[in-house]
N, C-alpha and C positions, 0 to 999 in steps of 0.2 A: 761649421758651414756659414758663419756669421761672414765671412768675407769674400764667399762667394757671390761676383754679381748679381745683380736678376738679368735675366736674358728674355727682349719678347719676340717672337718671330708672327708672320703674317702670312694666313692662309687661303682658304678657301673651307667657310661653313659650308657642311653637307647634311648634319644630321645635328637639330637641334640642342642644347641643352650643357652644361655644363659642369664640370669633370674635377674632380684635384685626388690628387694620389704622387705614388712613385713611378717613375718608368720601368717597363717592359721593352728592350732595345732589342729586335730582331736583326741578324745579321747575315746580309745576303749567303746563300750557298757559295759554295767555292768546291764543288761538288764539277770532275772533271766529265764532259760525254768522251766515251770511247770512237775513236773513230780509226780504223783499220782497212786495209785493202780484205775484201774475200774472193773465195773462188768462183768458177760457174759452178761448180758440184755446190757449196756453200749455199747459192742463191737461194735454194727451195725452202732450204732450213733458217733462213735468215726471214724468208716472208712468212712463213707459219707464226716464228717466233712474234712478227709487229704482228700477225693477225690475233692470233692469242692473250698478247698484251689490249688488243685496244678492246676482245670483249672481255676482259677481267676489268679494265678502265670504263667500261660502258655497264659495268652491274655493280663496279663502284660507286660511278653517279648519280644512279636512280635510289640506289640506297643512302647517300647523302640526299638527294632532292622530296624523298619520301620523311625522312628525317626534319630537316628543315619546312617541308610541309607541313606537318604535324604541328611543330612549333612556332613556326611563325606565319604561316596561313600562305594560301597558293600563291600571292605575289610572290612572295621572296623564292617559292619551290620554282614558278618561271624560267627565275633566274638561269638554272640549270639547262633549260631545254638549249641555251647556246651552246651552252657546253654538249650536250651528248649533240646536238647537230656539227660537232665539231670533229667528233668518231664515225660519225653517219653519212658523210661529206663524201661522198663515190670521190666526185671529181678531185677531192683536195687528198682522198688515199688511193686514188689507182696512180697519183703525178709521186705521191712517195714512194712504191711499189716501182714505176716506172725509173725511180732517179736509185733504186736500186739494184734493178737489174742493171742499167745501161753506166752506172759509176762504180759498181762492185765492189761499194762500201755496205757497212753492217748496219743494221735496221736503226740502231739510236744514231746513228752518224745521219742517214739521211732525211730522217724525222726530224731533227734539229735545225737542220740545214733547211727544211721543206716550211715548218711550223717559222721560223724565225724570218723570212724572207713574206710571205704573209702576214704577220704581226707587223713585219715593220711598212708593209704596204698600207696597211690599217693606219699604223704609229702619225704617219706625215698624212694625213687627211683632214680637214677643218673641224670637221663635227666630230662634239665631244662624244658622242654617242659610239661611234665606228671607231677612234682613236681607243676607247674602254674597250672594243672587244679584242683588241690586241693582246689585253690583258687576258680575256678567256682562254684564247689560242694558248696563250704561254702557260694559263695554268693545267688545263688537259694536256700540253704534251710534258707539260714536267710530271705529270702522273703519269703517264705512259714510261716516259723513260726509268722513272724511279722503278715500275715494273720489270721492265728490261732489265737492270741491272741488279735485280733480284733484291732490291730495297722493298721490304715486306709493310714496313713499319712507316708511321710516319714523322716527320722530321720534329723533335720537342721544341716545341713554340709556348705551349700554355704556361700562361703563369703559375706558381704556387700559392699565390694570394693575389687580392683584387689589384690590378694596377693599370696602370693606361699605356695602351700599345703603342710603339713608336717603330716604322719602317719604311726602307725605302718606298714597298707598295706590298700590300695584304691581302691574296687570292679571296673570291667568293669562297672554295670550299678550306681553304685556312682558316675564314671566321665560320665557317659554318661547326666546325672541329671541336671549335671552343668552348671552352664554360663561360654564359653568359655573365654568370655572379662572379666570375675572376676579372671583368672587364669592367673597366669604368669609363673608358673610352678611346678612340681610335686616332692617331695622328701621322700622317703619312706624305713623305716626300712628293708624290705622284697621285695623278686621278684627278676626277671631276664629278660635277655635280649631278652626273649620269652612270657612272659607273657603279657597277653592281656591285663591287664593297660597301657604296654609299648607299644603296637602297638598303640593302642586307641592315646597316647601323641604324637606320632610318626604322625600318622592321623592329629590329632590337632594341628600340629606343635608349642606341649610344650614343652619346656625342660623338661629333667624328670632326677634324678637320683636313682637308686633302690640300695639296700642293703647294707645303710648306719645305722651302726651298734651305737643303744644308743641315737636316733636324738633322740627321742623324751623326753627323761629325759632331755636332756640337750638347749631343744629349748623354749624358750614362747611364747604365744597368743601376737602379733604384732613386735618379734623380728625382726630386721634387717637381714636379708640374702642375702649372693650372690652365684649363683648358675650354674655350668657349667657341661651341658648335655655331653661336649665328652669326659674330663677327670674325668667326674664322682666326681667332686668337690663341697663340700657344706660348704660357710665360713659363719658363724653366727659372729653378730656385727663386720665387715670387716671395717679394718681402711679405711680413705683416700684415701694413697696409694695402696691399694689391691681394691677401687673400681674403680681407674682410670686406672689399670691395665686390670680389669674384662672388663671396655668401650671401650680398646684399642682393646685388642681380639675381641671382639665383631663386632669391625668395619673391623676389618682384615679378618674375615671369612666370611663375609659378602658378602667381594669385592672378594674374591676368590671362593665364590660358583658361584657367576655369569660368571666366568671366564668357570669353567668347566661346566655348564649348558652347555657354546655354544659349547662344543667338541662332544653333542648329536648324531649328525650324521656325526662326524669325525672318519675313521679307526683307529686300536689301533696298530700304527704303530712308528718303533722308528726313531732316529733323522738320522740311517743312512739307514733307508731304510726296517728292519727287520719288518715283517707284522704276530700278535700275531692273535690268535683268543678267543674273547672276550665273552661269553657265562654265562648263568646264573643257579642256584639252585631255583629252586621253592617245595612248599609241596602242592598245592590245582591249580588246575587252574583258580581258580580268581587270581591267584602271575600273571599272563602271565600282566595283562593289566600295572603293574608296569614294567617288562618287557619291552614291548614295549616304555614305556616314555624314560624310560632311554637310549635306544636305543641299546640296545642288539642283537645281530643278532642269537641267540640261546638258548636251552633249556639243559646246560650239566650234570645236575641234576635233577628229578623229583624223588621225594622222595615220592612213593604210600603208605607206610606203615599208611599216617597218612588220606587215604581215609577209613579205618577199624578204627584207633584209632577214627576218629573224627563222627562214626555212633554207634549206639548200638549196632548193629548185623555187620555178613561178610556181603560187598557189594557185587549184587551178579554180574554174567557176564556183564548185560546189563548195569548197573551201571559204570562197571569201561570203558566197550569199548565206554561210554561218557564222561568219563571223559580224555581218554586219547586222543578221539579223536577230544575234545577239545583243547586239547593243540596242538595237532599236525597241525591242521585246518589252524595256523596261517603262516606254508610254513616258516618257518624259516632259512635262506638259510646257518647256520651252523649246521642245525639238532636239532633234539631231543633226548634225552638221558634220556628213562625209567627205572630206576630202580626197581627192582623187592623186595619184599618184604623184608624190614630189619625189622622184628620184632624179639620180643626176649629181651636177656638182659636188657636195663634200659628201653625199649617200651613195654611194657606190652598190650596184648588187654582181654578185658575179655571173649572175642571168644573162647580163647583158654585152660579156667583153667589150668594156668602154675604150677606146682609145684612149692615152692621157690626151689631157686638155690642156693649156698655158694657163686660162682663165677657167676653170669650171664652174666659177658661180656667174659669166656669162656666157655660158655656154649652152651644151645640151643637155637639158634638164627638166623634171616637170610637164608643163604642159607642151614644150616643144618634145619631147621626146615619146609624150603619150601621141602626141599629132602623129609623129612618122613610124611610131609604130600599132597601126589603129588597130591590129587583130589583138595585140594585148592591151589596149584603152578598150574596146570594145567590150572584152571579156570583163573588166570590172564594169563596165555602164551598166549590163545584162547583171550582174552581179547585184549590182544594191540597188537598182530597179527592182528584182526578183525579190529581193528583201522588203521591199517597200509595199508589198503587196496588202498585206496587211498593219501597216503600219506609216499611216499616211503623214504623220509629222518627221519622217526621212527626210532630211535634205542632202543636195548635192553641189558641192563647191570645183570651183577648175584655181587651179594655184600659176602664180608667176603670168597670169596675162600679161602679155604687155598692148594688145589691139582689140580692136574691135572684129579683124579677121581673126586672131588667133579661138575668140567666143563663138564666133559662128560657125566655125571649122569643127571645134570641139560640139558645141549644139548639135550641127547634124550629123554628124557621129552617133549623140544620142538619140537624135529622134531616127534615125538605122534601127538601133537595138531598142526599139518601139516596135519598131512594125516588124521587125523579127519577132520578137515576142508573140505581137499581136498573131501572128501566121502564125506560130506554134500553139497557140490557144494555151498562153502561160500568161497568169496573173501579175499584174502590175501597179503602182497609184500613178495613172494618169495627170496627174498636177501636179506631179514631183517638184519641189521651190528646186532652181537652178540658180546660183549664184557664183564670183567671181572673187580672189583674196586680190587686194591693193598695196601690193610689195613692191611694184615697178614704179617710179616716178612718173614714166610716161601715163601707166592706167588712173593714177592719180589724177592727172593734169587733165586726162581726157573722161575723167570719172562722168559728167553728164551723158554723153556717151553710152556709154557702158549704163549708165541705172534706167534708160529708157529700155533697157535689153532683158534686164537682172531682177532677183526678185528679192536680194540681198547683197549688203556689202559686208567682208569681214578684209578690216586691215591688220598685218602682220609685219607689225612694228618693228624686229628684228632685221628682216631683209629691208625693210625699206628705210630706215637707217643707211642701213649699211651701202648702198644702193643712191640712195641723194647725196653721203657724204662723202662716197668715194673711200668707204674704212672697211677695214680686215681687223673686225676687234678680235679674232685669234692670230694675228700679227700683233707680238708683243710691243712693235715700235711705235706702232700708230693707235694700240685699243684705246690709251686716252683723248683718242679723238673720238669716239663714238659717242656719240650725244644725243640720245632722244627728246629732250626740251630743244635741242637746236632750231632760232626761229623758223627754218625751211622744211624742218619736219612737219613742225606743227600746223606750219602754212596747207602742208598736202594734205595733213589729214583732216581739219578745217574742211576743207575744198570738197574732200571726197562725203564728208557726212552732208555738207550742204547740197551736192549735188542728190542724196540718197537722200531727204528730204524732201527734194523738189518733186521726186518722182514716186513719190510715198512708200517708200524702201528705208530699212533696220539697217544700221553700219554697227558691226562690233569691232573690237581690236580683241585677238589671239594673240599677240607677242608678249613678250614677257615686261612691256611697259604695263601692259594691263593688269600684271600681277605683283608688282609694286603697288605699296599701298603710297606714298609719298607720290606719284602721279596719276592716282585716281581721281581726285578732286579735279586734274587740269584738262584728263577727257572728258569726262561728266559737263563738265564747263564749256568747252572744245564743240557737247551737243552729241558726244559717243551714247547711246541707250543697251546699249550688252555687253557686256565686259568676260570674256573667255582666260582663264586660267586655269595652274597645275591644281588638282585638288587642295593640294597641300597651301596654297595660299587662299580657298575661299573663306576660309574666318576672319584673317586676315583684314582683306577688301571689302567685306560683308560691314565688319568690324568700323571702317571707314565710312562707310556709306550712310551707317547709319546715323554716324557721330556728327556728320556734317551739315549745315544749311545749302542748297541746290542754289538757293542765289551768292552764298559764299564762294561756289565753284564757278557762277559763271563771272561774276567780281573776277576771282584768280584770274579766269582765261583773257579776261578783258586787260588786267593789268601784264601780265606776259605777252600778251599781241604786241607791246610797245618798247620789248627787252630787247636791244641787240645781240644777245647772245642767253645759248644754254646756262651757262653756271649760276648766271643769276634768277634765270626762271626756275632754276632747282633751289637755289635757295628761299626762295618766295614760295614753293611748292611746300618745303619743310615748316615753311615760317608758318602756316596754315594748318599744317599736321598737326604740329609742336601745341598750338592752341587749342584746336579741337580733339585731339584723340594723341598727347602725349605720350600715352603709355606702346602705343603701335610701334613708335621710333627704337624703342625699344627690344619689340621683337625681332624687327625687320631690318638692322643694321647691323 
């Protein structure tokens, strides 16, 4: 083996931590669907037969999600619930039912045809989130079908000894299957940093890398590999040297997680005294119990949109005043922060038969879409009002403003389902904070505006990137433009904290700038006071915060006000890390 290359290929870290063993090379099926003409006599016996199949697949997956419950605790059992909503989907099995009667094809013929044309509707959608459930689709109907065709058994994947998996892409109930002790970790051509493989490894604390392009041509059945979950690194046949390197790191992350474990219930406070507030993004209220571990003292994202994506139908009132008033329940004494419906653009629900768009991330989305349809805005306002009853640190956010009419439109909307209430003699916290996200350039620019109106700013860094620089960083040709140091970002969001000072109003940032620890120091500086991230980076940032001088950060900001350009304020942004909290760069790249 002395003369075989080293090979390194580049991925995307999903699940921290780092890997070396032999390959596991899984090899797509080549497994044919049957597809036939039948009769009309045929019909009846061809639909019993899918009905039959998808409840022996629907007592399959609660027996997988009760399993993986048990062992990796209710997030990852979640996971499932897309899946059985996937069997439970009236509308998506009476349209396969229907393409059976009316094509007089056989039950795996047009389940295939049915399931595949949905996945790939999914497939070409922006957001990582809805492109991953393409993957659910495809992996409930390939259990369906392997039922159909009277495949009992399931396909031999597990290893015989521990080794690290390599495939084109790796079902949730494929790892759920496995022996965790035969796994040392996960590498796969496809997926993202949202997709329910990657939580699942994340759960099982595997390294995992996703969207390493060509592994699989170039890997073999017991290759040597080394594998690193945070820079998204996959070396095949790894000299000597590159494995003594891979052991170094490994031991150095090690001692530094344990460091920032113990900052758990330490404030996120800097070296000279400046005291941040440290708050979290969640999408479901089962996120609250990761939340908690981490020691977050707040909720400054709840992203509702994905309590509709993640059911078949609209959830209706009593549905969401549980689920909000779940989150809320836990008294979190930096609050909670509701967001109201961002669907639309790259979140599609099937609630809503969208017309395609040319542009749908300026399009109908969000708060234009909650506008024109106000009996289903309504029904959430009534919704986490009713939650708020007892629980007066609720807040309520409106997303994608771009005016001042579009806040007042939505306002009295809600002060409607006020006095609805009120009539009904139904409790509510009449001070509810109402506040607005800063994603548009325009709400930016017109930010004074707007904080005379607002009782909070939260800017989300992501869209309004993307948005001032004219970039589609899920357009592989231009994502190297997406630049969050870009001077005219920073310019807005500047402008918008200034303005939410003037009018004694909290600006946070939500986007995922906030959760980079390398530009923490440059909002902090910038004059940002809440910083909202995924749990999984408040040590991280906490980490940061604490390590640093607050006149260091506004130093930095002051010397980037003068960069012409992003690359060199990220360099300058490192340069400062690198000094104060070296060992961060480490975890975090």
């Amino acid at each position: 083996m002395e003369n075989v290359p080293e090979l390194e290929f580049k991925g995307l870290g999903v699940s921290s931590g780092i890997a070396a063993g032999p390959a596991r090379v899984l090899k797509p099926s080549d497994a044919t669907v049957p597809d036939y003409a039948i009769s009309d006599a045929d019909v009846p016996r061809e639909l019993i037969r899918l009905e039959q199949a998808l409840i022996v697949t629907r007592r399959q997956l609660r027996d997988i999600q009760q399993r993986v419950g048990s062992a990796l605790g209710s997030e990852s059992a979640r996971i499932f619930e897309s899946h059985l909503h996937v069997v439970d989907d009236a509308s998506f099995i009476e349209e396969i039912y229907h393409d059976l009667r009316t094509q007089k094809r056989n039950a795996e013929a047009v389940l295939h045809q049915a399931s595949e044309r949905y996945a790939k509707t999914l497939q070409n959608m922006e957001d990582d989130y809805l492109r991953e459930r393409a993957t659910d689709i495809r992996d409930v109907t390939r259990r369906v079908l392997r039922i159909l065709m009277g495949q009992t058994t399931e396909p031999p994947i597990a290893p015989d000894s521990p080794r690290i998996l390599v495939a084109a892409d790796i079902t949730p109930s494929d790892l759920a299957g496995l022996d965790r002790h035969k796994l040392l970790g996960i590498a796969t051509e496809q997926g993202s940093t949202t997709a329910h493989t990657a939580i699942m490894a994340r759960a099982m604390e595997l390294p995992a890398v996703v969207g390493v392009r060509d592994l699989c041509a170039r890997v073999g059945e017991g290759d040597r590999l080394l594998l690193d979950g945070v820079r998204g690194v996959v070396v095949v046949h790894p000299t000597p040297a590159r494995e003594k390197e891979f052991a170094r790191v490994a031991r150095s992350r090690q001692s530094i997680r344990k460091r920032l474990d113990a900052l758990k219930d330490e404030p996120a406070t800097t070296l000279d005294g400046h005291a941040m507030t440290l708050v979290a993004n969640i999408e479901t209220p089962g996120d609250v119990s990761a939340v908690l571990a981490r020691g977050a003292r707040g909720i400054g994202l709840f992203r509702t949109e994905y309590l509709f994506l993640a059911n078949a139908g609209e959830p209706d009132e009593e549905q969401q005043v549980r689920a909000y008033a779940e989150v809320a329940r836990h008294d979190f004494p930096d609050g909670v922060v509701i967001r109201t419906l961002d669907l639309g653009g790259d979140k599609l629900s099937p609630t809503f038969h969208q017309q395609p768009e040319a542009n749908p991330f300026l399009g109908w989305r969000a708060i234009r879409l909650c506008l024109d349809l106000p009996a289903l805005f309504k029904t959430q306002l009534r919704a986490i009002l009713r939650a708020s009853a007892n629980h007066p640190h609720l807040r309520i956010m409106f997303p994608m403003v771009s005016s001042v009419a579009e806040f007042e439109q939505a306002n009295k909307l809600l002060e409607e389902c006020k006095a609805e209430l009120d009539a009904a003699g139904v409790p509510f916290h009449r001070e509810v904070e109402v506040g607005v996200m800063i994603e548009i350039p325009s709400a930016a620019l017109m930010a004074r505006r707007l904080a005379r109106r607002v009782r909070f700013f939260s800017i989300g860094t992501n869209d309004l990137v993307q948005y001032t620089l004219a970039v589609d960083r899920g357009n592989d040709r231009v994502a190297h433009l997406f630049d969050p140091a870009h001077p005219a970002v920073l310019e807005l969001i500047e402008r918008t904290v200034a303005a939410g000072r003037e009018q004694g109003i909290s600006t946070s940032v939500c986007g995922e700038m906030a959760g980079n620890p390398v530009f923490v120091p440059l909002l902090m500086g910038l004059g940002v006071d809440t910083l909202s991230v995924s749990p999984s980076a408040i040590a991280l940032v906490k980490a940061v915060i604490r390590q640093i001088r607050y006149a260091d950060a506004v130093e930095l900001a002051a010397e980037v006000r003068a960069m012409e350009g992003g690359e060199e304020a990220l360099a300058r942004c490192r340069k400062l890390i690198r000094q104060c909290a070296p060992e961060i760069l480490e975890l975090a790249e």
